[in-house]
C-alpha positions in Angstrom: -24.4 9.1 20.7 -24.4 12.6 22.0 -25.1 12.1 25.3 -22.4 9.7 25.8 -19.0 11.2 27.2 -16.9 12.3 24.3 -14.4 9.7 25.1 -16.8 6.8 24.9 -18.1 8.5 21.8 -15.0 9.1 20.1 -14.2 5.4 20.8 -18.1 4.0 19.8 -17.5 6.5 16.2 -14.0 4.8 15.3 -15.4 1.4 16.2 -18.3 2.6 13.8 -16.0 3.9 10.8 -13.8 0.4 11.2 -16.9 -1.5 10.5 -18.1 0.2 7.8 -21.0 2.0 9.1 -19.8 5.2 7.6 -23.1 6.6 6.9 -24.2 6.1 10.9 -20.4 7.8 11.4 -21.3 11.1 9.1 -24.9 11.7 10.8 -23.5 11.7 14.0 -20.4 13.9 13.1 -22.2 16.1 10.9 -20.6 19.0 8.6 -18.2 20.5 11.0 -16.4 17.6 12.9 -14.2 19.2 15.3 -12.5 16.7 17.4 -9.3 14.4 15.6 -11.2 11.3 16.4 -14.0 12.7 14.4 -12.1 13.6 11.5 -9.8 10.5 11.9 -13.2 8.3 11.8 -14.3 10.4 8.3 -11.0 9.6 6.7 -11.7 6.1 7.4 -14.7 6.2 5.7 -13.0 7.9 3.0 -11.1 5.2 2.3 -10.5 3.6 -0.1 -12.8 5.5 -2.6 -11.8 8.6 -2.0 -8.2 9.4 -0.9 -7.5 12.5 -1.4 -10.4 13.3 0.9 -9.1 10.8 3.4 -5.7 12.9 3.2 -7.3 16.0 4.4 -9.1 14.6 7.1 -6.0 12.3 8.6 -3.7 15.9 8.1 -6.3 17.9 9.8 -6.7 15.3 12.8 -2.9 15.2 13.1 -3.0 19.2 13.3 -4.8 18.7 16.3 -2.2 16.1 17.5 -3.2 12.8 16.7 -0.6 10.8 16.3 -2.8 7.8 15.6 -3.2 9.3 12.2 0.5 9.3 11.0 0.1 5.6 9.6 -3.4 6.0 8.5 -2.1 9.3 6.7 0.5 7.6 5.1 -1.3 4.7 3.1 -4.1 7.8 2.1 -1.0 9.6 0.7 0.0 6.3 -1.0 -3.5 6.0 -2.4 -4.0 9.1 -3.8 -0.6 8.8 -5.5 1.5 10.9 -3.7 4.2 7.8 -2.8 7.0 11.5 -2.0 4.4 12.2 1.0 3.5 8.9 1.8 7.1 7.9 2.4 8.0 10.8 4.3 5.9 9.7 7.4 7.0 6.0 6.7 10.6 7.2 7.5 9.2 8.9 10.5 8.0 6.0 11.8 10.1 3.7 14.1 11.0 0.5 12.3 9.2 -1.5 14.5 6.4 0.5 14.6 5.6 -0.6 10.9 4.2 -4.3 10.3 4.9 -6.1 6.7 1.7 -4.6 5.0 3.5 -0.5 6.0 6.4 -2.3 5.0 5.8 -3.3 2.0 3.4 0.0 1.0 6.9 1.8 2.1 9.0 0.1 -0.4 6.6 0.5 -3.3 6.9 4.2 -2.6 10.7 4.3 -2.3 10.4 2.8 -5.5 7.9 5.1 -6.9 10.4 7.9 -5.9 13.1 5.9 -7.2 14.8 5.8 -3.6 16.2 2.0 -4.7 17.9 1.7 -1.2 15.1 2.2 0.6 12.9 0.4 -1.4 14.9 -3.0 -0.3 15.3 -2.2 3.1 11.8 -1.9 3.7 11.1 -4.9 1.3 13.9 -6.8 3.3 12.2 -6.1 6.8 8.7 -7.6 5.3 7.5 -10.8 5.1 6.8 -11.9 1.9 3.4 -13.8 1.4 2.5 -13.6 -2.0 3.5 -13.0 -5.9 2.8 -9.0 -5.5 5.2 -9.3 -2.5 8.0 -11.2 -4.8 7.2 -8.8 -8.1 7.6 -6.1 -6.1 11.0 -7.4 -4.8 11.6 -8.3 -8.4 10.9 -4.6 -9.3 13.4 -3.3 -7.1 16.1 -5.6 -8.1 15.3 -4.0 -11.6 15.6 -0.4 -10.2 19.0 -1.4 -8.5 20.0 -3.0 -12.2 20.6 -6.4 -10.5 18.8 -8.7 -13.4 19.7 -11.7 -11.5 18.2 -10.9 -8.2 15.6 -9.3 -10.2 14.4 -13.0 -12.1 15.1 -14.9 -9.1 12.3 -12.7 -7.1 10.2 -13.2 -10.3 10.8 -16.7 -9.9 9.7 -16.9 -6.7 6.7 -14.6 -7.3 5.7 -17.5 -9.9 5.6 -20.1 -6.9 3.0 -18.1 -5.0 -0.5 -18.1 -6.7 0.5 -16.1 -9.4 -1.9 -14.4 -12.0 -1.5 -14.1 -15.6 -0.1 -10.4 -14.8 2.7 -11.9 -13.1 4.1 -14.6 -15.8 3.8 -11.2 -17.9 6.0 -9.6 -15.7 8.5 -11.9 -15.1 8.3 -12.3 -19.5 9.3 -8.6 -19.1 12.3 -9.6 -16.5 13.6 -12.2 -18.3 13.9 -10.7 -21.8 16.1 -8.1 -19.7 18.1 -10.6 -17.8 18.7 -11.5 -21.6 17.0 -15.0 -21.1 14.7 -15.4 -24.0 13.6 -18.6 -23.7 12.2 -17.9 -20.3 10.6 -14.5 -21.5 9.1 -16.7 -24.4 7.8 -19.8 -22.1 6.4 -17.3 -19.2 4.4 -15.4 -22.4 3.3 -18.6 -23.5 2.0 -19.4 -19.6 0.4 -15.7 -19.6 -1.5 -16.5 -22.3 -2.5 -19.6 -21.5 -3.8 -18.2 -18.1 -5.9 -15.5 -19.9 -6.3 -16.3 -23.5 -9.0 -13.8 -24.2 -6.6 -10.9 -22.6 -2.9 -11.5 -24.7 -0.9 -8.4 -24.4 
């Protein structure tokens, strides 16, 4: 790789850190990687073991201006559970600049941060595909104190391959929406699903 030109090698090192040949990646990169694409490609590979080092890496290639590392940056922040950071480069980013996965990363972080407003704008700009996306939906409502909105995303979660996790969620919502009986036939459901794991 070194005697290519240090575009072709920058692009040949990314393409190498995207397919998981991280260990090819750090040889050729060695201890000092000087270049943002270098240190862009080693946050890759730090990901998603090791976040926090991914977060220095991504911060260090945006230092040296590359902006292709703002998004990356953010879901490292959002890993390493710092969902304040993370969502302060998802507001910096251009709305349609984000696609549903940012999205929805950037309302579980409004969330975290209890920023409830944000948290359903961004959840309201996603697609939703799955029963994560609809808890998560359901979790705002609940932040927002909407109970009703709140069991009728649960609801929907529960039509979408759900898990034992999510009946016990929606349990959860429903005994707060004060419906009992739900919150008693979800349980039941939960357990059913995963009757060596009751909680």
């Amino acid at each position: 790789l070194a005697v290519l030109p240090a575009d072709q090698r920058g692009q040949l090192v990314a393409r190498l850190a995207e397919s998981g040949h991280c260990d090819i990646v750090q040889r050729q990169i060695g201890a000092s990687p000087t270049s943002a694409g270098d240190l862009r490609a080693l946050g890759r590979c730090a990901m998603p073991g090791q976040p926090g080092s991914a977060v220095v890496y991504y911060q260090a290639a945006l230092a040296k201006g590359d902006t292709a590392a703002r998004l990356p940056l953010a879901y490292a922040l959002d890993a390493a559970g710092d969902p304040a950071g993370a969502l302060r480069i998802w507001r910096s980013v251009p709305d349609a600049e984000l696609d549903d996965s940012a999205r929805l990363t950037a309302a579980r972080d409004a969330l975290a941060v209890q920023d409830n407003a944000a948290a359903e704008r961004y959840w309201q700009q996603a697609k939703r595909r799955g029963a994560d996306d609809w808890a998560l939906g359901a979790n705002i409502a609940t932040g927002r104190k909407d109970d009703r909105e709140a069991l009728a995303r649960q609801r929907q979660a529960l039509q979408n391959q759900p898990e034992a996790a999510h009946f016990y969620a929606a349990a959860g919502t429903a005994q707060l929406a004060g419906d009992s009986a739900q919150s008693t036939a979800w349980l039941a459901e939960a357990v059913r699903r995963e009757p060596d794991n009751p909680r």
